[in-house]
Kinemage of the C-alpha trace (Angstrom):
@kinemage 1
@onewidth
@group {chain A} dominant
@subgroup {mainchain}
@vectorlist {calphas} color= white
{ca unk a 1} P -61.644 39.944 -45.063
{ca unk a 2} L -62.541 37.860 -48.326
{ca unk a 3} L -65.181 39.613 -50.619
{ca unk a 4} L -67.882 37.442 -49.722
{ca unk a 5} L -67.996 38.131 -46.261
{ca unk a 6} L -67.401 41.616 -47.360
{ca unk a 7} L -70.365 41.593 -49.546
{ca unk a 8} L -72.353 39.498 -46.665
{ca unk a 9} L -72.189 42.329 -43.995
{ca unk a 10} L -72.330 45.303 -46.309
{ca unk a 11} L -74.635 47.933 -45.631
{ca unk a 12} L -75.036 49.929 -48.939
{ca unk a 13} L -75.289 53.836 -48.054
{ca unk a 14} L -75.297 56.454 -50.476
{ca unk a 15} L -72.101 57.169 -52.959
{ca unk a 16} L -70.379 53.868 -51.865
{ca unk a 17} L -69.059 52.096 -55.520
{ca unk a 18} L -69.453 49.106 -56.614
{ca unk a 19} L -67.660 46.729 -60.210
{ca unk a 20} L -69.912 44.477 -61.299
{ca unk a 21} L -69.063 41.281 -62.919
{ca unk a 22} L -69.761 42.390 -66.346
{ca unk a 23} L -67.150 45.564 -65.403
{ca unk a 24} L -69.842 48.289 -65.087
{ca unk a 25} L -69.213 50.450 -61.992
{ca unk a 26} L -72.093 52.054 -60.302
{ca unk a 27} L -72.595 53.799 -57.318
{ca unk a 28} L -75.010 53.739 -54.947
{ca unk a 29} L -78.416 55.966 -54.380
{ca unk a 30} L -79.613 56.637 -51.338
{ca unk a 31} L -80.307 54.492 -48.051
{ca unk a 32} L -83.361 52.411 -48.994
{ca unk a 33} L -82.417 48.816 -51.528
{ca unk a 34} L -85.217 45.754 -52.099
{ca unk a 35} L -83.794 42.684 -50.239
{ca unk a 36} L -81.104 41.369 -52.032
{ca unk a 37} L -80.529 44.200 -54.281
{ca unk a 38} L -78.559 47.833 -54.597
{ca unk a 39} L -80.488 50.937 -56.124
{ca unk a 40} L -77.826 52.878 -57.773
{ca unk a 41} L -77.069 54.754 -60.956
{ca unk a 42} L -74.164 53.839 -63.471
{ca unk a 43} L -71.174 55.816 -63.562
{ca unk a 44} L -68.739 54.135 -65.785
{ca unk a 45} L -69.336 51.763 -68.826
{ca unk a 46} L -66.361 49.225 -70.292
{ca unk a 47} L -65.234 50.024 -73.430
{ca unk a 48} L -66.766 46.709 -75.102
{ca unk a 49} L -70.356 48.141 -74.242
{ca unk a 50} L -69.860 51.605 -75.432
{ca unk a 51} L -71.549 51.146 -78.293
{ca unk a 52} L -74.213 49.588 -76.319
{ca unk a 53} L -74.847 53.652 -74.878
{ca unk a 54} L -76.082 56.241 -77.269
{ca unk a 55} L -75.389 59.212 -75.064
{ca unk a 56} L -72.469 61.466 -75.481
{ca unk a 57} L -68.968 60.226 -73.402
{ca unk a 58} L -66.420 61.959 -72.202
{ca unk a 59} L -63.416 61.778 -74.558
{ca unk a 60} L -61.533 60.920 -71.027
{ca unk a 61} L -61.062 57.393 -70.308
{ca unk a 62} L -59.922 55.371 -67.199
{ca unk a 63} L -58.852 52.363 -66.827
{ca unk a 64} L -60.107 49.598 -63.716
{ca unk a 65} L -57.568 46.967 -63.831
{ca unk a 66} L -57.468 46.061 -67.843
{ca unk a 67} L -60.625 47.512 -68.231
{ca unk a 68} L -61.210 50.470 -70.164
{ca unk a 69} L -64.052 52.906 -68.851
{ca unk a 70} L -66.050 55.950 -70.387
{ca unk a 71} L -67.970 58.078 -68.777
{ca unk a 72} L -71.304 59.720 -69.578
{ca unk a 73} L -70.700 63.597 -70.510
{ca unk a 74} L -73.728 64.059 -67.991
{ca unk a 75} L -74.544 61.659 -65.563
{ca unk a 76} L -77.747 62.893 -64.195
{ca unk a 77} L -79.842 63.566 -66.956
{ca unk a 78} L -83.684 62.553 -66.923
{ca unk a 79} L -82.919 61.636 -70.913
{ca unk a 80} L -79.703 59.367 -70.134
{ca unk a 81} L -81.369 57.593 -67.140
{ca unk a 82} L -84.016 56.280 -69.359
{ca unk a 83} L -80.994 55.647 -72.242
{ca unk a 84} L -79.129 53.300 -69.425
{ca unk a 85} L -82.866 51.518 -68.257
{ca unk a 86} L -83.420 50.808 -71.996
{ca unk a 87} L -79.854 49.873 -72.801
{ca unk a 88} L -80.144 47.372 -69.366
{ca unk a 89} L -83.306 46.080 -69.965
{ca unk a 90} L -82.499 44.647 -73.759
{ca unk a 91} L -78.930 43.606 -72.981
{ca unk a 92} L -78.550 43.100 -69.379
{ca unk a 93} L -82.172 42.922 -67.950
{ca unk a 94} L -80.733 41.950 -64.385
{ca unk a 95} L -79.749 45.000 -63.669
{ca unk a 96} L -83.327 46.815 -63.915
{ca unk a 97} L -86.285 46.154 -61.237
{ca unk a 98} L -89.419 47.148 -61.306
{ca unk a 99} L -90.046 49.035 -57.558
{ca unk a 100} L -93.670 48.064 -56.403
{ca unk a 101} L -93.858 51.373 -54.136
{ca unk a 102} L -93.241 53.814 -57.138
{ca unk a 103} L -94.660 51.700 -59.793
{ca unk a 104} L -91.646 52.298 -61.827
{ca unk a 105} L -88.314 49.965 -63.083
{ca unk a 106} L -85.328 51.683 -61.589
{ca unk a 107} L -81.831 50.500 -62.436
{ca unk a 108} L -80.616 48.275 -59.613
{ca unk a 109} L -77.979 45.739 -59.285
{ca unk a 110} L -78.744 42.011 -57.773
{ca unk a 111} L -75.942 41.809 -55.042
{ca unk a 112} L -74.725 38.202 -57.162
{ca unk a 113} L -73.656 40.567 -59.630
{ca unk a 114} L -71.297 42.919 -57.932
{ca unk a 115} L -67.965 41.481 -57.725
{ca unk a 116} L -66.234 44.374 -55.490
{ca unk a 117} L -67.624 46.930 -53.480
{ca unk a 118} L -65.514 50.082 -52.377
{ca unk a 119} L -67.003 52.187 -49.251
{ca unk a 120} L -65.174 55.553 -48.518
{ca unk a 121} L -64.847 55.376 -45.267
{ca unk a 122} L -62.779 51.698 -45.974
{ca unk a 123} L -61.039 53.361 -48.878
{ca unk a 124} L -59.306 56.295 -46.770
{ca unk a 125} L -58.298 53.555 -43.754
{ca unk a 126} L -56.398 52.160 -46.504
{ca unk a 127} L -54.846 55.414 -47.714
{ca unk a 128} L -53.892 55.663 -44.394
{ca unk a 129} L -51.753 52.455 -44.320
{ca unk a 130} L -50.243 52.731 -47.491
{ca unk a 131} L -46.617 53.357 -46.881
{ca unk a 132} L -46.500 54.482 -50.432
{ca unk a 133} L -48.383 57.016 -51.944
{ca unk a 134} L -48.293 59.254 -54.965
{ca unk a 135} L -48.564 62.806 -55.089
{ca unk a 136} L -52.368 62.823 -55.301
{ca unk a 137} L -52.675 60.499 -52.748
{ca unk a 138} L -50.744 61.863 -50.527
{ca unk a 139} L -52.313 65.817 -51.452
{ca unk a 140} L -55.556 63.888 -50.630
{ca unk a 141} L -54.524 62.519 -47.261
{ca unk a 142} L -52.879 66.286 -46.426
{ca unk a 143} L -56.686 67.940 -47.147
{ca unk a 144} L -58.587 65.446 -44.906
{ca unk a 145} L -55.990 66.058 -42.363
{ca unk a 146} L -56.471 69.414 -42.700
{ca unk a 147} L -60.196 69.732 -42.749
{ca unk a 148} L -60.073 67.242 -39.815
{ca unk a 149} L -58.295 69.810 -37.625
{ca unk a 150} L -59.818 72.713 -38.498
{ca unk a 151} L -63.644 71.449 -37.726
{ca unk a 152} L -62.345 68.853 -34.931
{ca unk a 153} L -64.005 66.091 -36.642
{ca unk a 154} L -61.955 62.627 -36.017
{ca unk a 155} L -60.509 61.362 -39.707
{ca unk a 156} L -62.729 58.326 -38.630
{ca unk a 157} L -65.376 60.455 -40.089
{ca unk a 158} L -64.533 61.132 -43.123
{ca unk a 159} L -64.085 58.830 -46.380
{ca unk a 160} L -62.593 59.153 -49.346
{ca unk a 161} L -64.752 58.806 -53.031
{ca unk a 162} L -64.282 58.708 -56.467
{ca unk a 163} L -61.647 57.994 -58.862
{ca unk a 164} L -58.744 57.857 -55.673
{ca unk a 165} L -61.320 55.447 -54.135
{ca unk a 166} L -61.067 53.411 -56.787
{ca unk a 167} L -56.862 53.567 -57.554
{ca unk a 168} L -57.637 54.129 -60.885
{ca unk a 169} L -56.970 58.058 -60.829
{ca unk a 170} L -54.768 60.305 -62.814
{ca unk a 171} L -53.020 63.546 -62.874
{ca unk a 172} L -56.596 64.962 -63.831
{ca unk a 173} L -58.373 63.949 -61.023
{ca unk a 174} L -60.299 65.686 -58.162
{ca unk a 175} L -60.145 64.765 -54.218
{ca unk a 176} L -63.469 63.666 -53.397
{ca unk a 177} L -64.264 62.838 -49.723
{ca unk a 178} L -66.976 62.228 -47.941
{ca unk a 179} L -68.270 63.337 -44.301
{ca unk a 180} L -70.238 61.386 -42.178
{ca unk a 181} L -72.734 62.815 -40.252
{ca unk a 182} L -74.833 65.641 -40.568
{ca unk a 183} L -73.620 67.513 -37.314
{ca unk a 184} L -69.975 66.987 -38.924
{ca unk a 185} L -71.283 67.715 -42.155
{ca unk a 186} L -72.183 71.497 -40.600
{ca unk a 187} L -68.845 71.818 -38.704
{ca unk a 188} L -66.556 70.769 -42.012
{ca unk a 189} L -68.754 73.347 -43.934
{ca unk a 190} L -68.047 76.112 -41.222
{ca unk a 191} L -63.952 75.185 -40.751
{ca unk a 192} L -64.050 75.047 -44.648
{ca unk a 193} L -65.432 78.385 -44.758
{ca unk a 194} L -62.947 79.683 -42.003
{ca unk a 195} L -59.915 77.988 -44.159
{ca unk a 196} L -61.271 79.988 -47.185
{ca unk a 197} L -61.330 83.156 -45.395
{ca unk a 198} L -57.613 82.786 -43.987
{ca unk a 199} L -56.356 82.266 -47.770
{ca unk a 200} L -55.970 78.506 -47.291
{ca unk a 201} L -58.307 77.111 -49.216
{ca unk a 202} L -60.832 78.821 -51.981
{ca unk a 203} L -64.092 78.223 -53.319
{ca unk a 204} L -64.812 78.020 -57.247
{ca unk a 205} L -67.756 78.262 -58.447
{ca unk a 206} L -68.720 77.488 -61.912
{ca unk a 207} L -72.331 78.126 -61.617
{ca unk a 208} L -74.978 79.364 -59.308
{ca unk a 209} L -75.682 75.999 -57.381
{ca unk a 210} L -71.817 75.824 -56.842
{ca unk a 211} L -71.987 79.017 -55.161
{ca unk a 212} L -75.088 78.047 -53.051
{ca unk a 213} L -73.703 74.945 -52.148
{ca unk a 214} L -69.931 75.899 -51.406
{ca unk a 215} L -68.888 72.319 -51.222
{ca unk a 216} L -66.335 72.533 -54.596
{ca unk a 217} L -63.170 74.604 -54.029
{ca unk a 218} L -58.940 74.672 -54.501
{ca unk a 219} L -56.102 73.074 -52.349
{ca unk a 220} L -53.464 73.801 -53.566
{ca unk a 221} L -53.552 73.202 -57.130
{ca unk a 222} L -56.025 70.711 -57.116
{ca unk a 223} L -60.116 71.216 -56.875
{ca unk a 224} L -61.499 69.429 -53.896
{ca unk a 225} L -65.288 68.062 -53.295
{ca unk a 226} L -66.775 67.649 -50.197
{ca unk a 227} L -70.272 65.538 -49.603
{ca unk a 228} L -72.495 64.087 -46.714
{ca unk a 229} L -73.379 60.555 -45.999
{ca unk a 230} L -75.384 59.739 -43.425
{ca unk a 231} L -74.082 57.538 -40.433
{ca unk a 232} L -76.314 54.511 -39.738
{ca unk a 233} L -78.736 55.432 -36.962
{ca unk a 234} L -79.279 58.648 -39.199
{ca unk a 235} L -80.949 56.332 -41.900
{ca unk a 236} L -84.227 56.038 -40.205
{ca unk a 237} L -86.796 54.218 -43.433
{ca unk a 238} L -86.158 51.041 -44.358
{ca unk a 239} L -87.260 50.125 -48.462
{ca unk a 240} L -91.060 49.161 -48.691
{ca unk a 241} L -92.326 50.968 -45.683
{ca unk a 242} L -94.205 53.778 -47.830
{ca unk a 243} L -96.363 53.786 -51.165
{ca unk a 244} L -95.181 56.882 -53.116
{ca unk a 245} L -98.043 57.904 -56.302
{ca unk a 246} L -97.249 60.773 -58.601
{ca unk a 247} L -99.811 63.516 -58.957
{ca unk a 248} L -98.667 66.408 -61.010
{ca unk a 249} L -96.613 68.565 -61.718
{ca unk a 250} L -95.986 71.875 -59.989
{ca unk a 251} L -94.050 74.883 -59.543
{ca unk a 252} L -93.809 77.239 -56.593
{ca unk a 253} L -92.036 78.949 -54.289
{ca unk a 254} L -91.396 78.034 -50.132
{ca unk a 255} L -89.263 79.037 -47.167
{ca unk a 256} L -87.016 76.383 -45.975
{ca unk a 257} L -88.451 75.151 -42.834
{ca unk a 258} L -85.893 72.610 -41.744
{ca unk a 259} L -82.783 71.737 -43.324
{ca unk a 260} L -81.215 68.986 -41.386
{ca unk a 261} L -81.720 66.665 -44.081
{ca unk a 262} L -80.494 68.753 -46.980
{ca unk a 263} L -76.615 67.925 -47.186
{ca unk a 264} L -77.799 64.187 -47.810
{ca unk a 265} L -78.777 62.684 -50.955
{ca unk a 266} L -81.863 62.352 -51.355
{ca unk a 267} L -81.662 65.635 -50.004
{ca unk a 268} L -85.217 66.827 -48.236
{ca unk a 269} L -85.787 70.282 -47.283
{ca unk a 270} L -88.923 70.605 -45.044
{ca unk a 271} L -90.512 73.392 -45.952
{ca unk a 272} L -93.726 76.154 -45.053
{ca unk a 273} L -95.207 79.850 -47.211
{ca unk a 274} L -95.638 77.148 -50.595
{ca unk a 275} L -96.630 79.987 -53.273
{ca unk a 276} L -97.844 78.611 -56.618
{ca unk a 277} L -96.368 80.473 -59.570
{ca unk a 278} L -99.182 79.112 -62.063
{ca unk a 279} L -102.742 78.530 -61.794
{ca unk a 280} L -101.846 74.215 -62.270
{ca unk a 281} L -99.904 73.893 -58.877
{ca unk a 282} L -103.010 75.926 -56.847
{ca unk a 283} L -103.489 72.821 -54.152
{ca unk a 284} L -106.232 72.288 -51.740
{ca unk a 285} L -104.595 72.697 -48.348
{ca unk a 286} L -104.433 68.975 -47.458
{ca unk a 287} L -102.355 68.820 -50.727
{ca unk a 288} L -99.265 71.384 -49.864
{ca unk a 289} L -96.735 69.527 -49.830
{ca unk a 290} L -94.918 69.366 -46.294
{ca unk a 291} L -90.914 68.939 -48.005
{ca unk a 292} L -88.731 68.684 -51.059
{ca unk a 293} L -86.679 66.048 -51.835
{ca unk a 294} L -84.154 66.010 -54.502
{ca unk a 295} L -83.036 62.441 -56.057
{ca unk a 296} L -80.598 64.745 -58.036
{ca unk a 297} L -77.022 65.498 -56.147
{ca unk a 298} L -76.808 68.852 -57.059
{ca unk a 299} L -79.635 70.389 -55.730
{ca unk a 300} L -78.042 69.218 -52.129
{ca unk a 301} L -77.328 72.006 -49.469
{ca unk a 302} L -78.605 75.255 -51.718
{ca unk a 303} L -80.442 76.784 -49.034
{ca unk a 304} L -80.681 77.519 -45.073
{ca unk a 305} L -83.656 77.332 -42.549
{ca unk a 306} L -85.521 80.424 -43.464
{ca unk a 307} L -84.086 81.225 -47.436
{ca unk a 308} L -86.298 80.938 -49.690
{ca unk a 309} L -85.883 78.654 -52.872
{ca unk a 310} L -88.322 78.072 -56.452
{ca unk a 311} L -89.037 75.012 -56.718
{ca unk a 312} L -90.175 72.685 -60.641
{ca unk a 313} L -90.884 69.177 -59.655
{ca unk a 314} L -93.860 66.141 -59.520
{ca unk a 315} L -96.281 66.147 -56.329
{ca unk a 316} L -95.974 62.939 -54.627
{ca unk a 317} L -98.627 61.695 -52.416
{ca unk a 318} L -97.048 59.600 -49.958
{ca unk a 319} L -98.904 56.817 -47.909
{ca unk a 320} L -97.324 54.114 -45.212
{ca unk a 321} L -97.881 50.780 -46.402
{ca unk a 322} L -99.241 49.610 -42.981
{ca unk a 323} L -101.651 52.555 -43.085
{ca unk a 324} L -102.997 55.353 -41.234
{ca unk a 325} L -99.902 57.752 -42.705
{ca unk a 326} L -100.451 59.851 -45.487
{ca unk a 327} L -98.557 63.062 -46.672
{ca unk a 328} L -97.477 65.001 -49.387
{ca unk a 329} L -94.218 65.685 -50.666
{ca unk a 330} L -92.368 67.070 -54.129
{ca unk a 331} L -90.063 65.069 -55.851
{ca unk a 332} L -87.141 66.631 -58.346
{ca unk a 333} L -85.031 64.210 -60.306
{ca unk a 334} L -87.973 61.923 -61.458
{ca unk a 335} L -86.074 60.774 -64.527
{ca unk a 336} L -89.235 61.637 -66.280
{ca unk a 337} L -88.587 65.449 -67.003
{ca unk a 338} L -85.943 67.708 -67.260
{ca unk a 339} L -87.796 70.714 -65.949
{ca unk a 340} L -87.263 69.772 -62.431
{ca unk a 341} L -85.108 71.724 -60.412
{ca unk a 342} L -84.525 73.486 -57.035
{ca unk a 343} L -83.053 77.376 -56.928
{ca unk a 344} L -82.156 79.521 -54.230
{ca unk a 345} L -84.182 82.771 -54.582
């Protein structure tokens, strides 16, 4: 299949990767994109542009063909968002686009731009043809394999991500896959769990989310990452259907109500008991919001129908643009503050 008709049928979901023609490489957020555009965040930056970027890179590079790439020390930073829209909008102002449902320029690439696009699901077919693979690859192919028969979900449902997806990985890297699905989602997470409690596998957790989340952990030598996608008739908003206004900001605790959207990204946790803890999130009761949805990927799957979790983010009122619709909702990962987070209580 040539890469226009690859590019003409594409369906961008969340964490596929895309080069651009100017050698950027973003991936994409989330399941909603304006008509003829991809809504995504930037992951690597050529070496020529570096300079471009004043935000602190890792002193790792990696290299996509004959181009060099750095990589932001933090990629999800409110502060560094607003660093790559500024950098964008003086040098390469094609890549930012002003969203008229949020009132706000988001950094989003015009699909004439993007000269390759890499889906995970694609990416591990091909692993699976390759005839020959290197020892990461083929580690890689021996964890999916594994996961796949431990939760009995078919390898046609999982994908492989990052660096491997991209062939431009090293002795350093991680495996990355993806699942598809959020009922496989729940079954890898269980057989995971299993595999970890018979000594085959392990968690690590470096921090409290990690060990909320469980989705990091060792094969072997090597750490493995494991994250949902939805499948297509789980993505059920299309871009432009809904107004979204900012209110304020507000902090509180909830019980998780529903958390069948929570592995995604954006993950959304619906949600009931909303407790202010200061006098400025106190809402009128049409106001509470009904869910909590994080733009920010680690703030995915930390908490279960019925656990409680604190909550720092920016009420959203939320309206459908053909009318009659209206609810509330809080938003973390704004890219307008750095106090917004989600924690397991």
């Amino acid at each position: 299949m040539s890469l226009t008709a690859t590019l003409k049928n594409w369906l961008p979901m969340d964490g596929d990767t895309f080069a651009t023609n100017e050698g950027f490489i973003l991936n994409v957020f989330g399941y909603e994109h304006p008509e003829k555009r991809v809504i995504a965040f930037l992951k690597y930056i050529p070496s020529k542009f570096k300079e471009l970027f004043s935000v602190r890179l890792l002193d790792r590079t990696w290299h996509y063909g004959r181009i060099e790439l750095f990589r932001a020390e933090k990629l999800y930073t409110a502060k560094n968002y607003q660093t790559f829209l500024k950098v964008f909008r003086k040098n390469f102002p094609d890549y930012v686009y002003h969203c008229p449902f949020r009132n706000k320029d988001v950094i989003s690439a015009p699909l004439a731009k993007i000269s390759r696009v890499y889906v995970p699901k694609e990416r591990l077919q091909r692993l699976l043809r390759m005839k020959r693979l290197d020892k990461l690859q083929r580690m890689t192919l021996d964890f999916v394999d594994l996961v796949s028969n431990a939760s009995n979900v078919a390898l046609e449902d999982f994908g492989v991500h990052g660096s491997i997806a991209l062939n431009m990985h090293s002795q350093k890297s991680d495996i990355d896959i993806v699942v598809y699905g959020s009922r496989n989602f729940r079954k890898v997470e269980e057989a995971i769990n299993k595999l970890v409690g018979e000594g085959t596998l392990s968690y690590v957790f470096n921090n409290r989310l990690d060990a909320a989340r469980r989705f990091k952990g060792r094969f072997r030598d090597k750490i493995f990452m494991y994250n949902a996608v939805r499948k297509p008739e789980e993505v059920t908003t299309k871009y432009g259907e809904y107004y979204y206004m900012p209110i304020a900001p507000v902090k509180f605790q909830c019980k998780v109500r529903d958390d069948g959207e929570a592995m995604f990204r954006p993950a959304i946790y619906k949600i009931e008991d909303y407790t202010p803890l200061n006098q400025n999130s106190s809402l009128s009761k049409e106001m509470v919001p009904e869910a909590v949805v994080s733009m920010i990927g680690c703030y995915r799957n930390i908490a279960k129908n019925g656990q409680k979790i604190e909550v720092a983010g920016m009420l959203e009122r939320v309206e459908k643009v053909s009318g009659g619709e209206v609810f509330y909702q809080v938003v973390v990962g704004t890219a307008g503050s750095e106090e917004e987070y989600i924690w397991p209580v």
